[in-house]
N, C-alpha and C positions, 0 to 999 in steps of 0.2 A: 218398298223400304219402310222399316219400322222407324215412325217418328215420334218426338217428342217423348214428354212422361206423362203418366197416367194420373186420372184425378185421384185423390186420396182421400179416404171417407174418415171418420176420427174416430178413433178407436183405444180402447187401457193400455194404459202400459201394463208389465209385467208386476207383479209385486215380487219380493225377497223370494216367500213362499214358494212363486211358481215357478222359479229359475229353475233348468236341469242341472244334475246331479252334476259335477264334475269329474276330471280322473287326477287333478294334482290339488294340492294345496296350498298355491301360492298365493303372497297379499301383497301388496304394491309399499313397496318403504318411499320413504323422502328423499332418500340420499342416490336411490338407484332411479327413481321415474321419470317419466317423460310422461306432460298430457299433450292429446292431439287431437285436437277441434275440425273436422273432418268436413269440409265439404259444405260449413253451415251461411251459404250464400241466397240471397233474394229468389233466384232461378228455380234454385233447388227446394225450397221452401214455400214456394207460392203454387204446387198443387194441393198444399192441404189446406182442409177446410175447417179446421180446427184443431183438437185434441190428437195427437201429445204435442204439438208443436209448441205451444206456452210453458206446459211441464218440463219437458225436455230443456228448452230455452233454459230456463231459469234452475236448474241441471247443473246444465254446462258451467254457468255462470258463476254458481259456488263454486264448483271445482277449479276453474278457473282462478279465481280471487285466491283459494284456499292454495294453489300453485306458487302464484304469485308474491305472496305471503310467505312462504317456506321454503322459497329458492328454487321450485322444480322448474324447471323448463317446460315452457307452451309452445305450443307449433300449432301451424294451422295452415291447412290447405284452401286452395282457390283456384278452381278452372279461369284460365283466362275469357273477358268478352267475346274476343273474336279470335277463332284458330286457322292459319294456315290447313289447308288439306289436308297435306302431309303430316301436319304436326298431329289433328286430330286424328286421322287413321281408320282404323274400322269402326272406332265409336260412333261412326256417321251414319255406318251403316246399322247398327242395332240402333241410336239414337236421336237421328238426324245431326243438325247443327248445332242443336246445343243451345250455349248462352248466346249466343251470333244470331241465333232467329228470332228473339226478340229483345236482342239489344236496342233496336232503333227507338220500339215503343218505350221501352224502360232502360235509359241511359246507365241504370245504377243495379241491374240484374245483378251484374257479377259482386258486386257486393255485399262481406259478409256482415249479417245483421247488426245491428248498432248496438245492441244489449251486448253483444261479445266479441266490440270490436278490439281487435291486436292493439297493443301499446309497443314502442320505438322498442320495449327491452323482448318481446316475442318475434317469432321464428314464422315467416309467411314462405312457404311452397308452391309454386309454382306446379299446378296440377295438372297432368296427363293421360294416365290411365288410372282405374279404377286402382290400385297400392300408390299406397303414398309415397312408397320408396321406389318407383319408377321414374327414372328419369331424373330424379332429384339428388340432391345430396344430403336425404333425411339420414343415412346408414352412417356415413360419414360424421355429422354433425353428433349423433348421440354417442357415439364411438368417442370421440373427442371430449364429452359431455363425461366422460364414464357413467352414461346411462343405460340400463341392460331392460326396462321395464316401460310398458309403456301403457297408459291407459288412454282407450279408445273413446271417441266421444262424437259423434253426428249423424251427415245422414248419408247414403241410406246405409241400413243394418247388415243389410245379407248382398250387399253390392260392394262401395269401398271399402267398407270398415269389415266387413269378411276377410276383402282379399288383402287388406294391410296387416291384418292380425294375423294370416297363413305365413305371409311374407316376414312378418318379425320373428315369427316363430323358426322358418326357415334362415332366419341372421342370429338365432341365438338370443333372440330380444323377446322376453317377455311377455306375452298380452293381456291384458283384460281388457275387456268388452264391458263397460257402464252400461247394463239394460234398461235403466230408466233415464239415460242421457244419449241414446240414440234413437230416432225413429226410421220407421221403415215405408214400403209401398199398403200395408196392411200387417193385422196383428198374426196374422198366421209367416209373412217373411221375417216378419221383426223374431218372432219364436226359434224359424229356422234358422238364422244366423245364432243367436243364445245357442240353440244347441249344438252347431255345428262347432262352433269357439270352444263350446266346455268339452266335446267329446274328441276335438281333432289340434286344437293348437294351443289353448289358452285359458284363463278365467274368466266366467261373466259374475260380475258382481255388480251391486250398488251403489247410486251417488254417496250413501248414508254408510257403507260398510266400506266406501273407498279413502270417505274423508277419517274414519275412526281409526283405519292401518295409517294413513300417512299423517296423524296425531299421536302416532303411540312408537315411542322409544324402540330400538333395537335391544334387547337386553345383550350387557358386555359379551362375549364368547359366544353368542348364540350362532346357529348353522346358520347360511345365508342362500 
């Protein structure tokens, strides 16, 4: 059985420059997004041994505030500590057990980091499978929200935040993918999800080109 996750060696983010090309040109507005803080718990964060996990961190954290600030709705997911069999499923089998194998030593695993902890007015998910919108009532929630966009944010790259970005693409929802607010297992999967996003469901853009779209006016009449 494949268990556990792998050590993570620290590695650049991407710059602007090195993103791939895209095939659309969408930019995330204020009035249509949703951000979603994926996954950013103790467990999941404690194979790296440094770099990007502080850059990334402090990422999030703008976008977050800058959410916050301007009405958009936050969301954030979280595997539970300890999961029924059933509930976890095959992830046991590519994963082991998860946050449950070493909840005993660290009481506070599933916990996500303190620098970007949820406030009473954000949206916590209850996490299952690698899309965010499994199992959940994330599809629901932004429907109701009249939210169609949604900006992607954690870890890992080319794992959940891939397959929630396929998955809102296939709801009609919008993605981009923050390159320098999500890390991955290494700079070559972090690459492959970037590219995978801009060539098959969605935008990868920046913290710094994310916050200038959702600061900048719709002009009256403009196409949406």
């Amino acid at each position: 059985m494949t268990m556990a996750l792998p050590e993570i060696r620290p590695y650049d983010l991407p710059t602007a420059a090195e993103l791939p090309a895209g095939r659309v040109r969408w930019h995330p507005e204020a009035d249509r997004a949703a951000l979603l803080v994926h996954d950013m718990q103790r467990y999941f964060l404690a194979p790296y041994a440094g770099a990007p996990v502080p850059e990334v961190t402090a990422n999030i954290a703008t976008l977050v505030r800058t959410a916050r600030e301007r009405g958009i709705p936050v969301f954030y997911t979280a595997q539970p500590g300890r999961q029924e069999a059933a509930d976890r499923g095959l992830l046991t089998e590519f994963w082991g057990d998860g946050i449950g194998a070493v909840i005993d030593s660290d009481p506070r695993a599933a916990d996500i980091v303190a620098e970007l902890a949820p406030t009473a007015a954000d949206t916590v998910l209850v996490k299952w499978r690698y899309s965010a919108f499994q199992r959940s009532t994330f599809a629901e929630r932004l429907a109701e929200l009249g939210r169609d966009q949604l900006l992607i944010t954690g870890v890992y790259a080319h794992i959940g935040c891939q397959a929630t970005a396929v998955e809102a693409f296939m709801r009609d929802v919008r993605p981009f993918l923050v390159a320098d607010a999500v890390a991955d297992f290494s700079r070559e999967r972090h690459d492959q999800a970037c590219e995978y996003v801009a060539q098959r469901c969605g935008v990868v853009t920046t913290t710094a080109e994310a916050m200038t779209s959702l600061s900048t006016p719709i002009p009256t009449g403009a196409t949406r």
